[in-house]
Wavefront OBJ file of the C-alpha trace (Angstrom):
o trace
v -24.894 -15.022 9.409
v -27.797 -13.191 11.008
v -27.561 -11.946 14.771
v -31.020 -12.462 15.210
v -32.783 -13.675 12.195
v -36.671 -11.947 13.409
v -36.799 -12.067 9.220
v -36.586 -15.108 7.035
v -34.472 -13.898 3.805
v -33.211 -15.479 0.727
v -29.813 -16.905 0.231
v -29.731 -13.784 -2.456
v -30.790 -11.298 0.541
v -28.425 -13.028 2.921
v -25.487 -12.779 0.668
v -26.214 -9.318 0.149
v -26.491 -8.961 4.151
v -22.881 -10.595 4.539
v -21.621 -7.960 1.659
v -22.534 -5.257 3.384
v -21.850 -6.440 7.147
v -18.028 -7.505 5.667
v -18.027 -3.869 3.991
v -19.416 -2.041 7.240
v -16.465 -4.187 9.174
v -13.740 -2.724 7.305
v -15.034 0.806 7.531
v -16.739 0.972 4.233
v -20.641 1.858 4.394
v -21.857 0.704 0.746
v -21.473 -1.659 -1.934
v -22.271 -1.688 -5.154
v -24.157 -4.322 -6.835
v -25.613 -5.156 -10.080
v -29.200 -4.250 -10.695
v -29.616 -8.204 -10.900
v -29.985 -7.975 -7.394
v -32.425 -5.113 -7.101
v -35.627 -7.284 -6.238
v -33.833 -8.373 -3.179
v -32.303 -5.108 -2.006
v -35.963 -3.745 -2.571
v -37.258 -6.254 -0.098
v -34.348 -5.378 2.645
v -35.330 -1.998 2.365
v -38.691 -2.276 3.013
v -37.767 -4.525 5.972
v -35.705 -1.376 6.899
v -31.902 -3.265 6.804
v -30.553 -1.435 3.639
v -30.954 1.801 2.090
v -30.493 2.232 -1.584
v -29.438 4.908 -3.786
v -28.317 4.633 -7.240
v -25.081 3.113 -9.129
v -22.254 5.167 -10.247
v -22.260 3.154 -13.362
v -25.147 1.859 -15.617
v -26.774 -1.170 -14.384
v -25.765 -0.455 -10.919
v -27.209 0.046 -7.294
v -25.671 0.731 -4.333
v -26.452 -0.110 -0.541
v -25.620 0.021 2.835
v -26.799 -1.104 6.095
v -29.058 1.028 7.954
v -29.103 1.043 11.851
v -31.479 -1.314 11.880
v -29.599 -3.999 9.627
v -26.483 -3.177 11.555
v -27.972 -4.128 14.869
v -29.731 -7.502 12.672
v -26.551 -8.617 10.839
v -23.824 -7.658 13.419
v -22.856 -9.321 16.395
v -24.329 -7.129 19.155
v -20.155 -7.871 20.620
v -18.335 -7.234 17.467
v -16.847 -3.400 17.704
v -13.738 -1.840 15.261
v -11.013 -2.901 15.591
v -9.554 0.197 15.961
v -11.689 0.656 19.375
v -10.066 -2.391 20.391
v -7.020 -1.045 20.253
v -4.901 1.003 22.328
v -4.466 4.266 20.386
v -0.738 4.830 22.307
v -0.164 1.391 21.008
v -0.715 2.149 17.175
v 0.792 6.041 17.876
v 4.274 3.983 19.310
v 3.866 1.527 16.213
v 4.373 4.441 14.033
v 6.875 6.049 15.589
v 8.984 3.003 16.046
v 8.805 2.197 11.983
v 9.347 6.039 11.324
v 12.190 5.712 13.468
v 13.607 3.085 11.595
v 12.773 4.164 7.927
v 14.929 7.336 9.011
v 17.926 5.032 10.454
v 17.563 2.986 6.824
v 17.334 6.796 4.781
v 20.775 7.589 6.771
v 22.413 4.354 6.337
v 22.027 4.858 2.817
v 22.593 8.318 2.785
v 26.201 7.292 4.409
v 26.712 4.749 1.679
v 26.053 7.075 -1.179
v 28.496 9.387 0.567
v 30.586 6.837 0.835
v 30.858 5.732 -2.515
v 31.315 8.852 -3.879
v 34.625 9.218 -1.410
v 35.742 5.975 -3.139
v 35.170 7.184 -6.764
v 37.238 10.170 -6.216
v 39.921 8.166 -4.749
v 39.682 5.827 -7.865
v 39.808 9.247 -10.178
v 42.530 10.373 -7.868
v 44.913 7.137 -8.528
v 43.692 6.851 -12.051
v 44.619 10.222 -12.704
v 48.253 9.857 -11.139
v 48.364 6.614 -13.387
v 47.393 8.419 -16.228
v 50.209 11.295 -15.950
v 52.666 8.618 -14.772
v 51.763 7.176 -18.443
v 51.859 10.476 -20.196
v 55.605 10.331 -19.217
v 56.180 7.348 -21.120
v 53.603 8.166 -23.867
v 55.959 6.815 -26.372
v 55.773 3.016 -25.405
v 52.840 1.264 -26.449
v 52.282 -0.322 -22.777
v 51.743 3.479 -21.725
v 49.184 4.064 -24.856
v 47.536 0.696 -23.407
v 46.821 1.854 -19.899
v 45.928 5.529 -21.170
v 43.150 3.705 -23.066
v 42.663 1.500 -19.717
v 41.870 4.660 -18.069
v 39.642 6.408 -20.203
v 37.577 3.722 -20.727
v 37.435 2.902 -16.643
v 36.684 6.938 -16.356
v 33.795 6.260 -18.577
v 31.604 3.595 -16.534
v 32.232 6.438 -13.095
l 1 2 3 4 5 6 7 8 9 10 11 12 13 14 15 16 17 18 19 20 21 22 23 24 25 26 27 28 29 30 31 32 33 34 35 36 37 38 39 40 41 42 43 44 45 46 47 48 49 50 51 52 53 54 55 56 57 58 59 60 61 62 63 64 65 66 67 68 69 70 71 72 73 74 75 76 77 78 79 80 81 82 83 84 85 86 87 88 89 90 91 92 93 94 95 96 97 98 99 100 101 102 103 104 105 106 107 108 109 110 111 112 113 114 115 116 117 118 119 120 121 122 123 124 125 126 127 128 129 130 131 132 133 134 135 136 137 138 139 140 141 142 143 144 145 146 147 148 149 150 151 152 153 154 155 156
């Protein structure tokens, strides 16, 4: 919606207005639009709210607000958010979550460690299994848990 309105435009040239005021709000200066629309952007740039250049693809235009359209089209009380904020604030936001992304990359740095403790302790007792088997390699329970073992060995 128009700030002022000291220009009566089209729904078209108000839509396009909107675009780019939304755009210029979240830090991008142009839009692209279809060359559809270039009778209207021609008449916003001769009011002076837009400047043109051309598409990056056939069939294209692209536009942004000029000074003028930004003080038309934009609240004269709307500012960035980012001025609105207090830079400390967003600095201490980041550190906090860097902080704790690097408790969570050491938490699970402990757990790998931890697991691979545990699967040497399993290859430890499967190996003292295993020779405790060899011993008895004649029975066919010994065979059996020799086969056990290899085949637990295999998914470590």
């Amino acid at each position: 919606m128009s700030a002022g309105a000291s220009v009566v435009l089209t729904p078209t040239q108000e839509l396009i207005m909107d675009t780019l005021a939304a755009r210029y709000r979240t830090g991008e200066n142009q839009w692209t639009f279809t060359s559809r629309v270039t009778p209207a952007l021609r008449a916003l740039e001769d009011v002076g709210y837009v400047g043109l250049m051309g598409g990056v693809t056939a069939n294209t235009i692209r536009a942004s607000l000029t000074e003028a359209g930004r003080l038309e089209w934009l609240s004269a009380s709307w500012v960035p958010p980012l001025v609105t904020l207090d830079r400390s604030d967003v600095v201490n936001a980041l550190r906090t979550r860097c902080e704790e992304l690097a408790a969570q990359a050491e938490a699970t740095r402990r757990g790998h460690m931890a697991l691979a403790e545990l699967n040497d302790s399993y290859r430890a007792v499967l190996g003292a299994i295993a020779r405790v088997a060899q011993e008895e390699e004649s029975t066919a329970l010994a065979q059996v848990v020799l086969k056990l073992i290899d085949a637990v060995k295999a998914t470590l």
